[in-house]
MISEFI-181228 format. One line per 4 residues: for each residue x, y, z of C-alpha. Coordinates in Angstrom, 1 decimal. Example, Ala and Ser with C-alpha at 12.3 -4.5 7.8 and 13.67 -1.06 7.14 Angstrom:
% residues 2
12.3/-4.5/7.8 ~ 13.7/-1.1/7.1
% end
This chain:
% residues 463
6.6/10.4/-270.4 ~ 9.3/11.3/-272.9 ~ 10.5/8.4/-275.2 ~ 13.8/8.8/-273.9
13.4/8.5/-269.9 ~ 14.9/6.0/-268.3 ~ 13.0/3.5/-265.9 ~ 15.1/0.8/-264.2
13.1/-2.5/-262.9 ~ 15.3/-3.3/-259.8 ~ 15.1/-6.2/-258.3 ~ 16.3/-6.5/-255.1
18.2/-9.5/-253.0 ~ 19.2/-9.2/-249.3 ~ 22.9/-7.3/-250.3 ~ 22.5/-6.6/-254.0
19.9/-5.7/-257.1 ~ 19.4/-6.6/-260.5 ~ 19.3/-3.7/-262.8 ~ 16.7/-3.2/-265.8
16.9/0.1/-267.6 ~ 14.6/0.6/-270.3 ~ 13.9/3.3/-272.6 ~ 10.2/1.8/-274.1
8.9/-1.9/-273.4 ~ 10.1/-4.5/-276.1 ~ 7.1/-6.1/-278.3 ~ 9.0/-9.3/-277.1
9.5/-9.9/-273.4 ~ 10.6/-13.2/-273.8 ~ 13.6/-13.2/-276.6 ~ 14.7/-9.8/-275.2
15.0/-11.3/-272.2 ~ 16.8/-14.6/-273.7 ~ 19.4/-11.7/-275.6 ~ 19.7/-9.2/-272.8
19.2/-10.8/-269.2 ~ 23.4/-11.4/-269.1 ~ 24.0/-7.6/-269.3 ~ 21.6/-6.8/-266.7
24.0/-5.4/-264.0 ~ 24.2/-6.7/-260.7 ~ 24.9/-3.9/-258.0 ~ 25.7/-3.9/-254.6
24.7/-2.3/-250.9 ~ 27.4/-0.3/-250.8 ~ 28.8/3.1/-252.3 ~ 30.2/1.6/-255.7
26.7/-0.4/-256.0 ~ 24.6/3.1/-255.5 ~ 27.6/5.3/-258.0 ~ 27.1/2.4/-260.9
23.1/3.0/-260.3 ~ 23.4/6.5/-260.4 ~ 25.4/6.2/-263.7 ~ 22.6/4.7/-265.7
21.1/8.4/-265.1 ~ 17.5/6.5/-263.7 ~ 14.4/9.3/-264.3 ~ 12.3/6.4/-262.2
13.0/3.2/-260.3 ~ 10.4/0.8/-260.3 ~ 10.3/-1.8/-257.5 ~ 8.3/-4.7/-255.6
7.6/-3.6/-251.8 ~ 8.7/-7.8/-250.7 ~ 11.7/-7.7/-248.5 ~ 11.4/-4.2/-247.4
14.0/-3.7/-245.3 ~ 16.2/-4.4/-247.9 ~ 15.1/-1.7/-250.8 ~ 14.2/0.5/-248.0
17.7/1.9/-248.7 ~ 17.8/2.5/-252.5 ~ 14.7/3.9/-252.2 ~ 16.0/6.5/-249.9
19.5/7.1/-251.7 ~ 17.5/7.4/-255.2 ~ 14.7/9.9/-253.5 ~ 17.6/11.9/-252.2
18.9/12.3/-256.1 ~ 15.9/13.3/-257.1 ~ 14.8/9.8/-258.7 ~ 11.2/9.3/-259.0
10.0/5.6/-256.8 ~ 7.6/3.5/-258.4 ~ 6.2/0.5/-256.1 ~ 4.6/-2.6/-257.7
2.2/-5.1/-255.9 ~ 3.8/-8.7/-256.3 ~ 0.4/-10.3/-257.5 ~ 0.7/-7.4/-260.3
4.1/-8.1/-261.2 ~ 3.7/-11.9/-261.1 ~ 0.6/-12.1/-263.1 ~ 2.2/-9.6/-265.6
5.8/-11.9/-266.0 ~ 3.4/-14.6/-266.2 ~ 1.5/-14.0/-269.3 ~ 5.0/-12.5/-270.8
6.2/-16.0/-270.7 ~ 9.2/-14.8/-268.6 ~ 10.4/-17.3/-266.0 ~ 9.9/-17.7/-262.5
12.6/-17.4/-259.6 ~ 15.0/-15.4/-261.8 ~ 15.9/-11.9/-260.6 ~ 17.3/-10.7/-264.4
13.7/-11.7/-265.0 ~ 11.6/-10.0/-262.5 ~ 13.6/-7.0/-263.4 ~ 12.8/-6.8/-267.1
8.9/-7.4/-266.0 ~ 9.1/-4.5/-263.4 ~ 10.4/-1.8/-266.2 ~ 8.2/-2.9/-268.9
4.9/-3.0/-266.6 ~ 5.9/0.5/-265.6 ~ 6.6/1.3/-268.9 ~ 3.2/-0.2/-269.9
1.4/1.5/-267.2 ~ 2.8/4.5/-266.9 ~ -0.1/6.3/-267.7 ~ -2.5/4.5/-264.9
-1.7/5.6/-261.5 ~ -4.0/3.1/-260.4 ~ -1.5/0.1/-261.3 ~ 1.1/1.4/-258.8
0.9/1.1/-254.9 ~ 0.6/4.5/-253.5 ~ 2.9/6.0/-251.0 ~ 1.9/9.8/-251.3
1.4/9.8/-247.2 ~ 5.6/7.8/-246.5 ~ 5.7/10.3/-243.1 ~ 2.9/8.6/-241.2
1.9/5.3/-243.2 ~ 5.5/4.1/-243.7 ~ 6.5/5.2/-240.1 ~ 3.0/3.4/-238.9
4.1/0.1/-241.1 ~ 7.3/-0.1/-239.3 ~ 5.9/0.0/-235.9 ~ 3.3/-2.6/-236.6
6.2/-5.1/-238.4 ~ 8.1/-3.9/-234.8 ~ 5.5/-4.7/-232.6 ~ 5.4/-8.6/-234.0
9.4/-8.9/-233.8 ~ 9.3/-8.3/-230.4 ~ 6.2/-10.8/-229.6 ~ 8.3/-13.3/-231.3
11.3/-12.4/-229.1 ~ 9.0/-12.7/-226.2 ~ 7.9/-15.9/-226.7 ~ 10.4/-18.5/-226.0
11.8/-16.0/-223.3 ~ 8.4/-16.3/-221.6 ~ 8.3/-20.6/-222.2 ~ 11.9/-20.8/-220.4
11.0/-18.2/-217.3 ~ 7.4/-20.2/-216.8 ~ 9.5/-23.7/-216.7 ~ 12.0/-22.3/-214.6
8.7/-21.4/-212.3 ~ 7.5/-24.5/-212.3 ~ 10.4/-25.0/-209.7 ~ 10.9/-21.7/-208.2
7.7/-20.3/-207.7 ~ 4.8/-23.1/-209.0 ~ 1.7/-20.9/-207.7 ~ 2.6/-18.3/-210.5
3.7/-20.9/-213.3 ~ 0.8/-20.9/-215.2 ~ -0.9/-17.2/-214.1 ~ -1.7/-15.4/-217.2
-0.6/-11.7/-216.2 ~ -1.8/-9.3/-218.5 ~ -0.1/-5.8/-219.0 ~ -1.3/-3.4/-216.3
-2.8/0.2/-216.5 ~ 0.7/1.3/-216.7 ~ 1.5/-1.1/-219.6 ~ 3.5/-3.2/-217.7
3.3/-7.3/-217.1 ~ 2.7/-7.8/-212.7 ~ 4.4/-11.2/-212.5 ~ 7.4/-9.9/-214.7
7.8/-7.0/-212.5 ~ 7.9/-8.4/-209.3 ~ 10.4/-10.9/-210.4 ~ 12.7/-8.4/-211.7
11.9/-6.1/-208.9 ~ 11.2/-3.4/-210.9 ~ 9.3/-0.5/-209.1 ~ 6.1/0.5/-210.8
4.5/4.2/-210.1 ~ 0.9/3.2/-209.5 ~ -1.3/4.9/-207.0 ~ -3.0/1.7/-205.6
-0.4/-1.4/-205.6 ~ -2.1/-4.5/-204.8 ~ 0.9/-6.3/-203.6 ~ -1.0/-9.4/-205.7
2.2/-11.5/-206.4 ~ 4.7/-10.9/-203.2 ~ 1.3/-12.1/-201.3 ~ 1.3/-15.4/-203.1
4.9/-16.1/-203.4 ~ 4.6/-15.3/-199.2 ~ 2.5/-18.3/-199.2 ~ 4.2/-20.6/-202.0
5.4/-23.8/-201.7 ~ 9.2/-23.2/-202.9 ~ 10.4/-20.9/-199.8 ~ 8.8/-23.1/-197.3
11.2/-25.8/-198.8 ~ 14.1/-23.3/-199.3 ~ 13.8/-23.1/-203.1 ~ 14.8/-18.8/-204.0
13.8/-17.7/-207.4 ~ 16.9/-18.0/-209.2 ~ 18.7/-14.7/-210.4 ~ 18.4/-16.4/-214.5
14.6/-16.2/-213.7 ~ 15.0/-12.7/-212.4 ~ 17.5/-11.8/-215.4 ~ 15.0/-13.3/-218.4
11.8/-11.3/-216.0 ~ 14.2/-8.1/-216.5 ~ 14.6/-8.8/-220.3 ~ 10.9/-9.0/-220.8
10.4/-5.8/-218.5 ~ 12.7/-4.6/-221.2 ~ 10.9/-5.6/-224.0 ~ 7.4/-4.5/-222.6
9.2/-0.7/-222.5 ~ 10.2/-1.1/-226.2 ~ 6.5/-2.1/-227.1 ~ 5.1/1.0/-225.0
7.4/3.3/-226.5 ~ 6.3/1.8/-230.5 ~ 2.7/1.9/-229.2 ~ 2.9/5.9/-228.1
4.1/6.7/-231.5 ~ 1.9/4.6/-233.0 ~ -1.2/6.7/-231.2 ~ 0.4/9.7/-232.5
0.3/9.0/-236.0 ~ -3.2/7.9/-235.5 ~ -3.9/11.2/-234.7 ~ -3.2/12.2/-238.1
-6.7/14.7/-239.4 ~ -6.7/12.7/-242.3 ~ -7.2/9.1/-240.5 ~ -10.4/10.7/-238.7
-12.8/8.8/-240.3 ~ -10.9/5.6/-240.6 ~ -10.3/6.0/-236.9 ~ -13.8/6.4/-236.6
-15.2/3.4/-238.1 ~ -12.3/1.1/-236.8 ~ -13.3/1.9/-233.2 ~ -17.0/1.2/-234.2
-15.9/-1.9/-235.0 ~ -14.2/-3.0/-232.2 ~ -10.5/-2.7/-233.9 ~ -7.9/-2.1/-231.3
-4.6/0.2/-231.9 ~ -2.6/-2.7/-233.2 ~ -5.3/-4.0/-235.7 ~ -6.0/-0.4/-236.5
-2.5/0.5/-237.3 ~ -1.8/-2.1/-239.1 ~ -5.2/-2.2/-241.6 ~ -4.1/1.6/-242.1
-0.8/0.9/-242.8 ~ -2.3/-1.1/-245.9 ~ -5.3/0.1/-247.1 ~ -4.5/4.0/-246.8
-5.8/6.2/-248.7 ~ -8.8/3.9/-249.7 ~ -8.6/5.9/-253.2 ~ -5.8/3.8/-254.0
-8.0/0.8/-254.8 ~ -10.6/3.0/-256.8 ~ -9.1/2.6/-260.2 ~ -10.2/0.5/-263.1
-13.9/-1.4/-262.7 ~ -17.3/-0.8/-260.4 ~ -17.8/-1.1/-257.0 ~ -17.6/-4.7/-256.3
-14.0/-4.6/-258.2 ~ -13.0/-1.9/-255.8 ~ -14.4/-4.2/-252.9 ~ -12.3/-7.4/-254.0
-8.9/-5.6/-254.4 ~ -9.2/-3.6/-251.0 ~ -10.1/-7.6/-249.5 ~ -7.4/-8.9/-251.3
-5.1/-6.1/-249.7 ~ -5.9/-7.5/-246.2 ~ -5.9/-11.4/-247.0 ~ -9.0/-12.1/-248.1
-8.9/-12.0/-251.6 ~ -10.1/-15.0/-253.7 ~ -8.5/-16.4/-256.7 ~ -10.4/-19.1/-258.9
-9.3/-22.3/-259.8 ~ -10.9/-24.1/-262.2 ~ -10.4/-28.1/-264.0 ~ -12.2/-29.8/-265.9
-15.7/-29.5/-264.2 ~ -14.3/-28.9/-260.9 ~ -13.8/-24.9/-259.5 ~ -12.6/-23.6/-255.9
-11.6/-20.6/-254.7 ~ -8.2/-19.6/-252.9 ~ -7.7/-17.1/-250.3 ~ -5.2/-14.4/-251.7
-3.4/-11.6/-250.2 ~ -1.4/-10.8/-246.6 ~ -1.5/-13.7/-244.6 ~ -0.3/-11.4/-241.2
-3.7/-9.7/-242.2 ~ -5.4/-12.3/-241.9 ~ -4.1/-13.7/-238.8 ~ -4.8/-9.9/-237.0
-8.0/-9.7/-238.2 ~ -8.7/-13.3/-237.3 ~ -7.7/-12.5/-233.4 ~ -9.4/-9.1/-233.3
-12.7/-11.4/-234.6 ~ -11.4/-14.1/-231.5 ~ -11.1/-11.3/-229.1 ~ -13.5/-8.6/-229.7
-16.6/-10.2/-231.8 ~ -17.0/-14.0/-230.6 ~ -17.2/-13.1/-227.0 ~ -20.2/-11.1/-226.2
-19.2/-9.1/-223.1 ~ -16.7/-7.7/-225.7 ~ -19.0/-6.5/-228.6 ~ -18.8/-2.7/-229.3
-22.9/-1.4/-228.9 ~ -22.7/0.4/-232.3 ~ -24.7/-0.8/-235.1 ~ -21.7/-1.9/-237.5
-20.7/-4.2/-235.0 ~ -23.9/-5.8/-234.2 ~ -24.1/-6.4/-238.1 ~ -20.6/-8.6/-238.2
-21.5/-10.0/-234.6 ~ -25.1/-11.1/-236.3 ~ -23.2/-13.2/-239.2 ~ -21.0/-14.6/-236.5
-24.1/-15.5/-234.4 ~ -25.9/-16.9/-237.3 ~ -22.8/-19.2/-238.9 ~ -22.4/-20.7/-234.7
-26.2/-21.5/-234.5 ~ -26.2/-23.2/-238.4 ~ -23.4/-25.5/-237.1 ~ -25.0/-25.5/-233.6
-28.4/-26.6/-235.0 ~ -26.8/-29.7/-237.2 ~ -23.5/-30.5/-236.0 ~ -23.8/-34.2/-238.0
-24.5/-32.3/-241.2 ~ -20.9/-30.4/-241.0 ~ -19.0/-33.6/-239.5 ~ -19.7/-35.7/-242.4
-18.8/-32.6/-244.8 ~ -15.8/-32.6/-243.1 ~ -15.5/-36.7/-243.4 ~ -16.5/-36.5/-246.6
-13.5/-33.8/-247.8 ~ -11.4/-36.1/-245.9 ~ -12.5/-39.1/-248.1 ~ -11.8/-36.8/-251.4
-8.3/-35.4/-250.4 ~ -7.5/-39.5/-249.6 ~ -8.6/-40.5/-253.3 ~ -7.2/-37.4/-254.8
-3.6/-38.4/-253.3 ~ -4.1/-42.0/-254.3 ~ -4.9/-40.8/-258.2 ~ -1.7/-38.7/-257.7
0.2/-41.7/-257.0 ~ -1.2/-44.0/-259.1 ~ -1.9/-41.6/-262.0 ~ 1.3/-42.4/-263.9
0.9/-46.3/-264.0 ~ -3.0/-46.1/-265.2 ~ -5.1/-45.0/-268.2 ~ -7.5/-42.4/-267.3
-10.1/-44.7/-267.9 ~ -8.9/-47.7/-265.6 ~ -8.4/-44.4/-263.2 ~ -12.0/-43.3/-263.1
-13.2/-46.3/-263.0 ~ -11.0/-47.0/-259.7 ~ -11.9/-43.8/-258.3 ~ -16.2/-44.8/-258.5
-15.5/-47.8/-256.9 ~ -13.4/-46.5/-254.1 ~ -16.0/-44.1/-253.2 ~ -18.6/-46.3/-253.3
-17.1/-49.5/-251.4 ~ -14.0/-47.5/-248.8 ~ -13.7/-45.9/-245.9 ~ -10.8/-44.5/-247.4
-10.2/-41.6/-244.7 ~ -9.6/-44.6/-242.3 ~ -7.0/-46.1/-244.2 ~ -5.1/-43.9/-246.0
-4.2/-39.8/-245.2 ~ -3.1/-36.9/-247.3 ~ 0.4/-37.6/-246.3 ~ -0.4/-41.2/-247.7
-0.2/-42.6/-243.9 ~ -2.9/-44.2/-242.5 ~ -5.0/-41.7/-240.5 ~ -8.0/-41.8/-238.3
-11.5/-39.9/-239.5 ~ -11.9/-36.7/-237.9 ~ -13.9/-36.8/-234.6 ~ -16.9/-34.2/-233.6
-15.2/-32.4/-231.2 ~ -11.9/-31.7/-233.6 ~ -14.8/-31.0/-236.0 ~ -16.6/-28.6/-233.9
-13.0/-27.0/-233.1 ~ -12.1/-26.9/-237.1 ~ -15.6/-25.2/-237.7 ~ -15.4/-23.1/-235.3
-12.0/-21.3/-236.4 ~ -13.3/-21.3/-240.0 ~ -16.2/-19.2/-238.5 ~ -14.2/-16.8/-237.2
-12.4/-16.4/-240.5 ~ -15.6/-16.1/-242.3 ~ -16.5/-13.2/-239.7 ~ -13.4/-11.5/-240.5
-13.6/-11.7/-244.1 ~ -17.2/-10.1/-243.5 ~ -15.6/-7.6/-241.0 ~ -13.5/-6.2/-244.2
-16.0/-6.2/-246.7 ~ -18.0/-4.1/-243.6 ~ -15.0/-1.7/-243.8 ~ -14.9/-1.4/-247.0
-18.5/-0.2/-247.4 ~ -18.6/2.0/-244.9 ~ -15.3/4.0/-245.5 ~ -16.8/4.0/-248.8
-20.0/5.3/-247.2 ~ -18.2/8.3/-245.7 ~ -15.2/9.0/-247.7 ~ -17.3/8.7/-251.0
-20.9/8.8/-250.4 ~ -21.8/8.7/-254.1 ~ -19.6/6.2/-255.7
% end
């Protein structure tokens, strides 16, 4: 790169960005922030915001892909003048502001750190977030984030039109109707009174309302049922429509093999659309170290990467990364591994339902070993929130000392919670149910590192 390009760190708000340019990265982040930030322009979604951008004569933008929907735009206007779009991760750009001393929660200051880590890595395509494949992945992301904002507009919808049923039809209340061959919902189309084109139409719910309980005694389904039935009818269209194109860009010839191994794995459109939409092209995470490197970032990509902690003598690991990940990949392990009638036959999947089978029977075969580790973290989070309070009135000696004989003479998860309320200790069947979803996380975690070798396996048999 020329000494004399111009890259702009922008960060961006909801309606307006904070402007770095740069010409090379300053030795010191830190004072040229404390002389600079001030004249760091702040610009506008509008057409004076994009002119005054446009002005500073940008040869590359370099941005954080948080809040999407709001840099969507620049990105678009600058690509469209020719500016070249550099995307950082937000771990990346954290860790880097981080060890400049820069400070947190200050836009001027996530600027400067986005041009000077572009500057600093401008040479390693490996410390950018790729996006050579926008016109299927970026199209594919959107659907997926879609998708969710309509199941969370469905939700209360669906919680007011089952209490109104409770009344108006009680028989149906609590059916759990699942979308039909033709993608629609049976109980929300017969209260709307939508027509469906099926060939065989069982009839199943004008049969039991024939015979409910609310007619006999004069009670109608009310025409707000029928209206918030037609709004979900509506909704369910909007999801088929997102879920055609979706299985059209799956059909991409370069997502054969991903396609391929996902569907070994039991992965259905959703999950598959949206692990694609983020790990795509699996190159991207090839880059500096070895294998296992490789491994850990691709993990981290879908939520289940680890960062250490470490004090004094004591270390634990965090999970990292996209928690929406995690929570699709925890339901696909829910829906598709844990229940054997569900498995795939294919030997992938017998692998990752193996690991689930074996955690189940550990726990299965010595239940009171897990409840008092679980009794026992109670009993340490207590006396770790008691040294938190009490930590500023004591000597660190008095403190220890306080802490050895707590643990040796208290019950202390029966007296005092996290919260600092008093708290009963957890029973066997909430431990069973705690283990139980931890399981299925550990399954999932296992799932993606399964991915990840066998993409690997395929895409780059020698690496």
């Amino acid at each position: 790169m020329e000494s004399k390009s111009v890259v702009i760190g922008l960060d961006v708000s909801k309606d307006n960005v904070v402007a770095c340019p740069l010409t090379e990265a300053p030795y010191n982040l830190k004072l040229y922030f404390k002389e600079n930030s001030k004249s760091f322009p702040r610009l506008y979604s509008n057409r004076d915001g994009i002119k005054e951008l446009l002005a500073l004569n940008p040869d590359a933008v370099v941005m954080e892909p948080t809040g999407v929907h709001y840099s969507w735009i620049w990105a678009h206007v600058l690509k469209s003048h020719g500016v070249k779009i550099l995307w950082v991760g937000h771990s990346e750009v954290a860790s880097f502001r981080k060890s400049k001393k820069l400070p947190d929660k200050n836009d001027a200051a996530d600027a400067l750190a986005l041009a000077a880590y572009a500057l600093g890595f401008w040479n390693y395509p490996e410390a950018f977030l790729g996006y050579e494949h926008e016109n299927f992945i970026v199209p594919m992301r959107d659907g997926c984030h879609q998708l969710q904002s309509l199941n969370r507009i469905q939700s209360p919808i669906i919680n007011r039109l089952r209490q109104q049923l409770a009344r108006e039809f009680p028989e149906a209340a609590l059916k759990d109707s699942q979308r039909a061959i033709d993608g629609q919902v049976p109980l929300w189309c017969f209260l709307a009174g939508r027509e469906r084109n099926l060939k065989t139409n069982h009839r199943y719910y004008e049969k039991l309302y024939e015979i409910s309980i609310a007619p006999t005694y004069g009670i109608e389904i009310s025409e707000y049922s029928r209206n918030l039935a037609r709004q979900l009818c509506q909704l369910t269209d909007w999801e088929i429509q997102i879920e055609e194109k979706l299985g059209a860009l799956l059909r991409q010839p370069e997502l054969r093999v991903y396609n391929r191994v996902m569907e070994e794995l039991g992965m259905g459109m959703r999950t598959r659309c949206w692990v694609i939409s983020h790990i795509f092209p699996i190159e991207r995470f090839m880059g500096s170290g070895d294998y296992r490197n490789w491994r850990a970032r691709f993990k981290q990509r879908l939520g289940y990467g680890g960062i250490e902690h470490s004090s004094g003598d004591k270390e634990s690991t965090q999970k990292s990364g996209s928690k929406i990940s995690r929570q699709m990949l925890y339901l696909w392990i829910v829906t598709t591994i844990a229940p054997v009638k569900a498995r795939p036959d294919t030997e992938i999947s017998k692998q990752l339902a193996e690991f689930y089978d074996t955690r189940t029977r550990q726990y299965n075969d010595n239940p009171e070993i897990y409840h008092s580790r679980l009794l026992e973290k109670q009993k340490q989070d207590a006396i770790a929130t008691l040294k938190t309070q009490l930590g500023p009135l004591l000597s660190p000696a008095i403190l220890s000392q306080l802490e050895q004989s707590l643990n040796l003479t208290l019950d202390l998860p029966a007296l005092l919670g996290t919260d600092g309320k008093a708290t009963a200790p957890v029973k066997k069947g909430e431990a069973k149910k705690r283990f139980g979803k931890l399981i299925c996380s550990q399954t999932a975690a296992k799932g993606v590192e399964l991915l990840f070798n066998e993409l690997m396996k395929e895409l780059h048999p020698k690496s």
